[in-house]
N, C-alpha and C positions, 0 to 999 in steps of 0.2 A: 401361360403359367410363368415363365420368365419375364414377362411384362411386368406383370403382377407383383412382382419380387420388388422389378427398379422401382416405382410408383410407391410401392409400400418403404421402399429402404428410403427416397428420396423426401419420401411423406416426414418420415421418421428425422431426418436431418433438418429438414425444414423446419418442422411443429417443435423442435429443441430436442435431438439427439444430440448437437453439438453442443447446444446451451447446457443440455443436463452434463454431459462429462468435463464444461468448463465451468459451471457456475459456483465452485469453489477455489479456482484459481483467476486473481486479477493480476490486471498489468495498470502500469501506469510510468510516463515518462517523465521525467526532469528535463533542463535546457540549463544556457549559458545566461539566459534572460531570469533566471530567477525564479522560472514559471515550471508548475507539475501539468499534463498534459488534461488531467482531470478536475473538477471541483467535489465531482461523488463519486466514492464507490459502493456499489450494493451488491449486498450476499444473503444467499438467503439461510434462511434459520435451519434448515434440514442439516446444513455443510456443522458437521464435527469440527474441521481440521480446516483453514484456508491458508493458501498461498498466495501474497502478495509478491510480486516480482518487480522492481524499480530498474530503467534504464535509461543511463542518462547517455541523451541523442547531442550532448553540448559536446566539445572538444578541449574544453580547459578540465586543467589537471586537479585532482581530489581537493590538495592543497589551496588551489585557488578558490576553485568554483566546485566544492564536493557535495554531493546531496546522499540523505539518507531517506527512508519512509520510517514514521514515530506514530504509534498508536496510543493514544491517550482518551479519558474522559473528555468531555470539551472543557468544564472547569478545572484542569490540572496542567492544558497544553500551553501555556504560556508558561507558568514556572517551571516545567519540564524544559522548555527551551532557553530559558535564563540556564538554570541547572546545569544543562548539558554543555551552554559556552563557556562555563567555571569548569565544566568535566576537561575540555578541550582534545586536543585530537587524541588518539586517531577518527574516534567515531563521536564526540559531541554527546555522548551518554554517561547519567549519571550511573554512577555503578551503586547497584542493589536498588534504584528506587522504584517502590512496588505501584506505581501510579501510571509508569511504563508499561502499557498493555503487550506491546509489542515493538521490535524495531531491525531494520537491516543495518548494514555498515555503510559508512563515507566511501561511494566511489565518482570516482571523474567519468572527465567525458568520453566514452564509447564503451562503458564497462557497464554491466548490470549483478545485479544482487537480486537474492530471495530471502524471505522469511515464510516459517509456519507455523501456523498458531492455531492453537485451541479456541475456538470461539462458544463452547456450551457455555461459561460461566459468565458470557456478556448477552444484555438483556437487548431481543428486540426489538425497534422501535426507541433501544437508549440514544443517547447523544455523544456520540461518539468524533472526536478529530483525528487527522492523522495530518502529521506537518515534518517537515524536515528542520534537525536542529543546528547547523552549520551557523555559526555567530550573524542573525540577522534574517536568515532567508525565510523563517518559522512566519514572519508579518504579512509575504505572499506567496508561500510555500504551503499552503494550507488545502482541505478540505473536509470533508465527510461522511466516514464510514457508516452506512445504513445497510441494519440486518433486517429483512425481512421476512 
């Protein structure tokens, strides 16, 4: 009977116990190099509420080398990131603009950030980006939120 339990608990963690209690909270890393650790991230459509968690593993300070995570349309995250280098610091966001789906704050290296957000009102299978707006790093700071 006790056998029975581990194999079933084990079964459970394996087959996505884990996955079901994570698959609305992602991670993803920044660096000194310019680079997010990810090119996708995917959630799936059931998640109400997701938390994305950005941690940057570089060791230069906000000021120099600071990264954020920006949730945008794909056709809006270019002038979101123009936008946000006229915003300038602390965090590189335009304030009030509603094309900003989501975003954390500017930290350096060995600090992390969170954000959560509502994802019912985003369609999907949309075409969704998420880039860091730091004067410049948005050109390879990129990638692509995919809900499915």
């Amino acid at each position: 009977m006790r056998r029975t339990f581990w194999v079933l608990a084990l079964g459970g963690l394996l087959l996505g116990g884990t996955a079901w209690s994570q698959e609305c909270s992602l991670s993803i890393e920044g660096n000194d190099q310019i680079q997010f650790s990810k090119k996708e991230l995917r959630v799936s459509k059931s998640c109400k509420e997701v938390t994305v968690t950005l941690k940057h593993v570089g060791q230069l300070a906000a000021n120099v080398m600071g990264h954020n995570w920006v949730l945008s349309a794909t056709a809006d995250y270019q002038a979101i990131a123009a936008a946000g280098q006229a915003a300038g610091p602390p965090n590189y966001i335009p304030a009030g603009d509603a094309r900003v789906l989501a975003h954390t704050n500017v930290v350096g290296g060995g600090q992390e950030t969170s954000v959560k957000f509502d994802i019912s009102k985003l369609t999907p299978g949309g075409d969704y980006t998420y880039f860091c707006t730091f004067p410049g790093h948005f050109v390879l700071m990129n990638g692509k939120l995919i809900i499915e």
